[in-house]
C-alpha atoms as an extended CHARMM CRD file, in Angstrom:
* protein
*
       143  EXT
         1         1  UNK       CA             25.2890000000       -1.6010000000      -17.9580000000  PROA      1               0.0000000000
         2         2  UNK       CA             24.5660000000        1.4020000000      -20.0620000000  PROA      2               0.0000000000
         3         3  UNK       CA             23.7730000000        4.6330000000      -18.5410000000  PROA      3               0.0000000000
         4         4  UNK       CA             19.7170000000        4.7530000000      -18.9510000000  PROA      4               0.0000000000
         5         5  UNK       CA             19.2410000000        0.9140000000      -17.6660000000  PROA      5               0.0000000000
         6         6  UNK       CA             21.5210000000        2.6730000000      -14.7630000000  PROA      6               0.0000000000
         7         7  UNK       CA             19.1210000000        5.4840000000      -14.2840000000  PROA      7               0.0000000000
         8         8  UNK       CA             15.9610000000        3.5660000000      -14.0310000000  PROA      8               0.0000000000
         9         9  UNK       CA             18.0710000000        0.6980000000      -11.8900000000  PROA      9               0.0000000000
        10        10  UNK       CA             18.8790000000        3.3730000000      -10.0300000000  PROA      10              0.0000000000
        11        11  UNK       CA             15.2970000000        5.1320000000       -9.5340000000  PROA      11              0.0000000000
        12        12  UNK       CA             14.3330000000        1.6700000000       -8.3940000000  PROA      12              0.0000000000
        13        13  UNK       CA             16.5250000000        1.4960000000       -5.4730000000  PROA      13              0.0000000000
        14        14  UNK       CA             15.8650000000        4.8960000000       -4.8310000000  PROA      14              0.0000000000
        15        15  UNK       CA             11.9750000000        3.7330000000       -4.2380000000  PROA      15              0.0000000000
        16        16  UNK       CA             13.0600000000        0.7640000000       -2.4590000000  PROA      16              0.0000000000
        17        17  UNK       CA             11.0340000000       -1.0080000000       -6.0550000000  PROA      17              0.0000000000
        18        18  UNK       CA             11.8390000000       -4.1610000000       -5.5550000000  PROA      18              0.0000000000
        19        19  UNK       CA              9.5440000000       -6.1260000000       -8.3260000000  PROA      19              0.0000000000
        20        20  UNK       CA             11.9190000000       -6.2200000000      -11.2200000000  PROA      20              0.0000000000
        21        21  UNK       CA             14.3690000000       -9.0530000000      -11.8730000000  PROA      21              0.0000000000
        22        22  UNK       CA             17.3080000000       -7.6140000000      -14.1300000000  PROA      22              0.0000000000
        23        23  UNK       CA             19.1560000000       -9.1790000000      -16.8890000000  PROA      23              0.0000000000
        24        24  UNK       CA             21.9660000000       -7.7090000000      -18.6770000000  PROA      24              0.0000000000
        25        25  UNK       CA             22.4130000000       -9.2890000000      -22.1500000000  PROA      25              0.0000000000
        26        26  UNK       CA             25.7740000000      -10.4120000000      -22.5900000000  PROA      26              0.0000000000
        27        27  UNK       CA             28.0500000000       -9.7830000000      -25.6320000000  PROA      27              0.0000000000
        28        28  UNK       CA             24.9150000000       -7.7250000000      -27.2380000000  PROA      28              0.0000000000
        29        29  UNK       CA             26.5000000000       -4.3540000000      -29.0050000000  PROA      29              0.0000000000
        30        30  UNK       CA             24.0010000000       -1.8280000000      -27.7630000000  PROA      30              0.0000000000
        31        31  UNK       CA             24.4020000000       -3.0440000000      -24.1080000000  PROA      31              0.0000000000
        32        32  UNK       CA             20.3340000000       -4.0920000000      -23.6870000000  PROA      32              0.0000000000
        33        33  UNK       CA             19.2300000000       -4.1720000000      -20.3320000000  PROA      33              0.0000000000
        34        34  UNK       CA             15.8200000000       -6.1740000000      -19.6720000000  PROA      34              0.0000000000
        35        35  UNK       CA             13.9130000000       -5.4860000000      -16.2440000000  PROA      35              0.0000000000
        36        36  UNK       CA             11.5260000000       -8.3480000000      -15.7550000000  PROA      36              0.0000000000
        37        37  UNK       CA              8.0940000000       -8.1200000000      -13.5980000000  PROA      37              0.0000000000
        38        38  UNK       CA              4.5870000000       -8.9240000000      -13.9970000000  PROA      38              0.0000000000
        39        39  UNK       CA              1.4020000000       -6.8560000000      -14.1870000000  PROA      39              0.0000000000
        40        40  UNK       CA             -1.8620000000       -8.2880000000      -12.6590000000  PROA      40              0.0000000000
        41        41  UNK       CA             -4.7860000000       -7.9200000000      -14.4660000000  PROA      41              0.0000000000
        42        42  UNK       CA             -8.4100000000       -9.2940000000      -13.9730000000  PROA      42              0.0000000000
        43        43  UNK       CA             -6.3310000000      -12.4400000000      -11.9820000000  PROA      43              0.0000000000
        44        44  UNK       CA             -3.9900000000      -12.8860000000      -13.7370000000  PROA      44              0.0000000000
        45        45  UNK       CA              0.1680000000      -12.2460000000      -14.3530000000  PROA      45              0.0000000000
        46        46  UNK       CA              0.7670000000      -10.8250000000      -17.4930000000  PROA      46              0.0000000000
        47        47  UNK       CA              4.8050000000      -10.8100000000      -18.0160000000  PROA      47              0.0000000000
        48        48  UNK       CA              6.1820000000       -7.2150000000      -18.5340000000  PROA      48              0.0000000000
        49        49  UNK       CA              9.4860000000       -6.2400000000      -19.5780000000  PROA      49              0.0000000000
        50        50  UNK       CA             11.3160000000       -2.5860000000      -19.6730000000  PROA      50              0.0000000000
        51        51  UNK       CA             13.9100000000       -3.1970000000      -22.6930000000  PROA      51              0.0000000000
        52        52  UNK       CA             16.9490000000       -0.1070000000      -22.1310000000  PROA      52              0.0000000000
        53        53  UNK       CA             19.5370000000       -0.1730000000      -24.6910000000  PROA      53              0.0000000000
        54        54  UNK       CA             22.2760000000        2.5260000000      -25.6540000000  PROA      54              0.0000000000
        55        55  UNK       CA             19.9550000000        4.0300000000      -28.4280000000  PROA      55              0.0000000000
        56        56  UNK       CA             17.7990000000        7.0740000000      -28.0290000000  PROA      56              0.0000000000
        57        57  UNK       CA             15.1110000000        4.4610000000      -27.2700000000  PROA      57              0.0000000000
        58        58  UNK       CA             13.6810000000        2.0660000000      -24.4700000000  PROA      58              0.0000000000
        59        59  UNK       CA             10.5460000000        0.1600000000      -24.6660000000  PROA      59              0.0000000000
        60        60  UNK       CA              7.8330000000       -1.8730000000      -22.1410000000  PROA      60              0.0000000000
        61        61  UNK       CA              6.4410000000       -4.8660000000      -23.1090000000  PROA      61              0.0000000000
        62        62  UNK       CA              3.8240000000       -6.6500000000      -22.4750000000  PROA      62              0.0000000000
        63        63  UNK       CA              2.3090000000      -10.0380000000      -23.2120000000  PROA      63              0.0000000000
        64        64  UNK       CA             -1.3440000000       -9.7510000000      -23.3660000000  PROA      64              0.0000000000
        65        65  UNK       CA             -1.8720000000      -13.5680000000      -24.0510000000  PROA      65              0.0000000000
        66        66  UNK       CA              0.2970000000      -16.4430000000      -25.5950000000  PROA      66              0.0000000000
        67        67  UNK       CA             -0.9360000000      -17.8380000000      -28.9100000000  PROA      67              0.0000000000
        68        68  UNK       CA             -3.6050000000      -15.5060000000      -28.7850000000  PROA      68              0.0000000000
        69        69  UNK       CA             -5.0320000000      -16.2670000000      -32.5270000000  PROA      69              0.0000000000
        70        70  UNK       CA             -6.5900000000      -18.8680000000      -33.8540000000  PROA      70              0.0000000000
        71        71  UNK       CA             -8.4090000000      -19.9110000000      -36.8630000000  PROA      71              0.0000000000
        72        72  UNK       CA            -12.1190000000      -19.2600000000      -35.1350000000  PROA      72              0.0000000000
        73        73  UNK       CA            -10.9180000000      -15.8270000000      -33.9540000000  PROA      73              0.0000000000
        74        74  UNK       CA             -8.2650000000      -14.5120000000      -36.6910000000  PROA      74              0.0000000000
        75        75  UNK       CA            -10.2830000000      -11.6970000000      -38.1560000000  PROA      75              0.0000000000
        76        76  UNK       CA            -12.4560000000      -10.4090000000      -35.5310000000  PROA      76              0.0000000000
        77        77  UNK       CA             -9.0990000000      -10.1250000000      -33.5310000000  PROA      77              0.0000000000
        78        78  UNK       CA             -7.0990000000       -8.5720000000      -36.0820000000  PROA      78              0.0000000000
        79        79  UNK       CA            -10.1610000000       -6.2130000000      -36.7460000000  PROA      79              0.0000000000
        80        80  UNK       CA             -9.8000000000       -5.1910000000      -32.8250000000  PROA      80              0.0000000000
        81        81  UNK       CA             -5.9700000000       -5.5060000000      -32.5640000000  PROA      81              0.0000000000
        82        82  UNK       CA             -6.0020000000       -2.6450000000      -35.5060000000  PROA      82              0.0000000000
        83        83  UNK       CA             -8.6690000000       -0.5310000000      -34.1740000000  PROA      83              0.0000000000
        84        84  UNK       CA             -6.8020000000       -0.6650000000      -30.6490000000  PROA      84              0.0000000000
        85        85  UNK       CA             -3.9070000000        0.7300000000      -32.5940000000  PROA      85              0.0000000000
        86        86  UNK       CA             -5.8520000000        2.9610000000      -34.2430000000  PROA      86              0.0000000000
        87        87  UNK       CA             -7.6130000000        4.6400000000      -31.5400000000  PROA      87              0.0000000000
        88        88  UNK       CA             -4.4350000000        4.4290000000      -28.6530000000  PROA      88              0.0000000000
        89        89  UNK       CA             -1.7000000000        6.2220000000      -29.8420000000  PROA      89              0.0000000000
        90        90  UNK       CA              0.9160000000        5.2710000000      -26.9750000000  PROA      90              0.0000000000
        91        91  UNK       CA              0.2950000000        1.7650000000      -27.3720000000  PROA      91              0.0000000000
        92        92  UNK       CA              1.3630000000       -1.0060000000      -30.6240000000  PROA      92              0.0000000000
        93        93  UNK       CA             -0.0550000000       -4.1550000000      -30.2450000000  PROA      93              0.0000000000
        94        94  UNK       CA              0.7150000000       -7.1910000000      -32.0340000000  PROA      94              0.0000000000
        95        95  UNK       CA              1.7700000000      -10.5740000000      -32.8700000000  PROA      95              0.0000000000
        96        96  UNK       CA              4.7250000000      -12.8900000000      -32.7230000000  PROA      96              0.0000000000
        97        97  UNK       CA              5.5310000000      -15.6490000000      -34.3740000000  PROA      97              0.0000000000
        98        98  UNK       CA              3.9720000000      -17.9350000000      -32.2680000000  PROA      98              0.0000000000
        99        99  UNK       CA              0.7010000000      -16.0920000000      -32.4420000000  PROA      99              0.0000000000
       100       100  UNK       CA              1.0790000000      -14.4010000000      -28.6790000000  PROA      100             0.0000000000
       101       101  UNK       CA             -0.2250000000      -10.7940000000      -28.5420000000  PROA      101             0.0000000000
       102       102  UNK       CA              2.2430000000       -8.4120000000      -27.2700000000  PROA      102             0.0000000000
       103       103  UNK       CA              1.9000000000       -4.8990000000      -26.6260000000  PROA      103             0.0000000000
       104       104  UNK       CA              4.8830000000       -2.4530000000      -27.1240000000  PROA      104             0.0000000000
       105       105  UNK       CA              5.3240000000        1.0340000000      -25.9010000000  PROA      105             0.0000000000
       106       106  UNK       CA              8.5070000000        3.3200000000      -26.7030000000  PROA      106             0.0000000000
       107       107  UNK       CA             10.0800000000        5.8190000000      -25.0790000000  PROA      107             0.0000000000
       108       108  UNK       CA             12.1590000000        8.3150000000      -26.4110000000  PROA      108             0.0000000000
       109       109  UNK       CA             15.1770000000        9.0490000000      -24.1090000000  PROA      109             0.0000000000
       110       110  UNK       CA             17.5050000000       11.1860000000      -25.7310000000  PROA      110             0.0000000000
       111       111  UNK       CA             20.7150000000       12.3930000000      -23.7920000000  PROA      111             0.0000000000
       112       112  UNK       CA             21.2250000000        9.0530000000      -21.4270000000  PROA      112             0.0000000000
       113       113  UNK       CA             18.0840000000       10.8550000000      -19.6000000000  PROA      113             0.0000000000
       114       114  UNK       CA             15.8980000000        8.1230000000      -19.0780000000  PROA      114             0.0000000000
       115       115  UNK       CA             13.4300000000        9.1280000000      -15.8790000000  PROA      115             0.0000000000
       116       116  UNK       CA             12.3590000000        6.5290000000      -13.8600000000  PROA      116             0.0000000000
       117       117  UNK       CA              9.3780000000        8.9290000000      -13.3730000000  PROA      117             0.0000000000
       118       118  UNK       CA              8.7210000000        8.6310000000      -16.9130000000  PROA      118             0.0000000000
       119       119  UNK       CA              8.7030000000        4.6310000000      -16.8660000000  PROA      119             0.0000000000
       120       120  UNK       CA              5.9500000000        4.8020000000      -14.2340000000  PROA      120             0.0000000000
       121       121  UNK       CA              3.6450000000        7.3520000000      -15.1780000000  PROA      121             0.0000000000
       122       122  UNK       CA              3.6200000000        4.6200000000      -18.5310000000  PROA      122             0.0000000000
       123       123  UNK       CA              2.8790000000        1.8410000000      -16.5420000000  PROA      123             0.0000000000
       124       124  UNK       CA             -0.0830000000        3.8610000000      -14.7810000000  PROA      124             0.0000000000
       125       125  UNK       CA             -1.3680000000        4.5830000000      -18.2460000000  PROA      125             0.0000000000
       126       126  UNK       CA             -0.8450000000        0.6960000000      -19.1130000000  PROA      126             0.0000000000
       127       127  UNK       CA             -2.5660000000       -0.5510000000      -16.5600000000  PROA      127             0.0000000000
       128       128  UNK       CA             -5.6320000000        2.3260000000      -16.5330000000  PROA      128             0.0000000000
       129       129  UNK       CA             -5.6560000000        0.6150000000      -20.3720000000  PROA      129             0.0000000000
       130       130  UNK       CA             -5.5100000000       -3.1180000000      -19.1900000000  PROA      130             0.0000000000
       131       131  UNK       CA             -7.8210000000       -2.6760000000      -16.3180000000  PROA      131             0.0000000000
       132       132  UNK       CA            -10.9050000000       -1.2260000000      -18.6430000000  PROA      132             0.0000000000
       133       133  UNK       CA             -9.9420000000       -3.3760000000      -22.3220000000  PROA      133             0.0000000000
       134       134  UNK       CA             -8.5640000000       -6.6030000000      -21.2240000000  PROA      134             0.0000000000
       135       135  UNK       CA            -11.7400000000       -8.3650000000      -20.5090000000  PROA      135             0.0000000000
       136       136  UNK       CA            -12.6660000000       -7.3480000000      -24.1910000000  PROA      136             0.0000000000
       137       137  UNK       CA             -9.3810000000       -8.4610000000      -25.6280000000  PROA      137             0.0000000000
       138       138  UNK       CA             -9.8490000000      -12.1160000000      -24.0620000000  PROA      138             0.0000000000
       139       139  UNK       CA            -13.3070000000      -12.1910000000      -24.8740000000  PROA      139             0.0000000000
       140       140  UNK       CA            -12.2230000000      -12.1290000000      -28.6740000000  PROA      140             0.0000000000
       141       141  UNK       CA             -9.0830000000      -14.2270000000      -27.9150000000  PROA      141             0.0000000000
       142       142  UNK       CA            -11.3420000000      -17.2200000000      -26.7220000000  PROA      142             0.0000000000
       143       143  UNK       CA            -14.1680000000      -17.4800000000      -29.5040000000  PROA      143             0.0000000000
């Protein structure tokens, strides 16, 4: 495991934070840790992931909604998916593949510093965000 996923594994069991699953990717190069969990928004589970690799960077993820666009809703949701980005500078929303809306946020942790502190105070800020713009994100995701 590489020293930041160790930090914030650590932090966790500090806080007695039991909420995460881990996985440690095997055979990957730059040693990516994935913590699993869910946020709950408005009812319902949205998967969450904290990505820690050996780089100066870690990320969370989040999946707002799977195959999110469709033909009815492709521009009015790209028109608020870019003013989202736009306006929220912490936050990069966008889409996979499949069409599911994801929502990235990166850390920088230089040194092998990462702060579990610093993971948390994000996810306060994610779910302040989610909590006041969700119902508007679904409400363009289901025209």
């Amino acid at each position: 495991m590489n020293k930041n996923a160790e930090n914030f594994k650590n932090y966790l069991e500090e806080k007695d934070i039991k909420i995460f699953q881990v996985e440690e990717i095997e055979g990957d190069e730059r040693e990516t840790v994935v913590f699993r969990s869910n946020i709950s928004v408005e009812g319902q589970q949205l998967p969450t992931a904290v990505i820690i690799d050996n780089s100066v960077f870690a990320a969370i993820r989040v999946q707002i909604s799977p195959k999110a666009v469709t033909e009815e809703n492709q521009l009015d949701l790209l028109k608020l998916i870019n003013g989202e980005n736009l306006q929220y500078k912490p936050f990069k929303f966008y889409f996979d593949d499949n069409g599911t809306l994801l929502m990235d946020i990166c850390l920088v942790v230089p040194d092998d510093d990462l702060k579990g502190e610093t993971v948390y105070l994000m996810f306060e800020i994610i779910i302040n965000y989610l909590n006041n713009s969700y119902r508007n994100l679904m409400k363009t995701i289901w025209k």
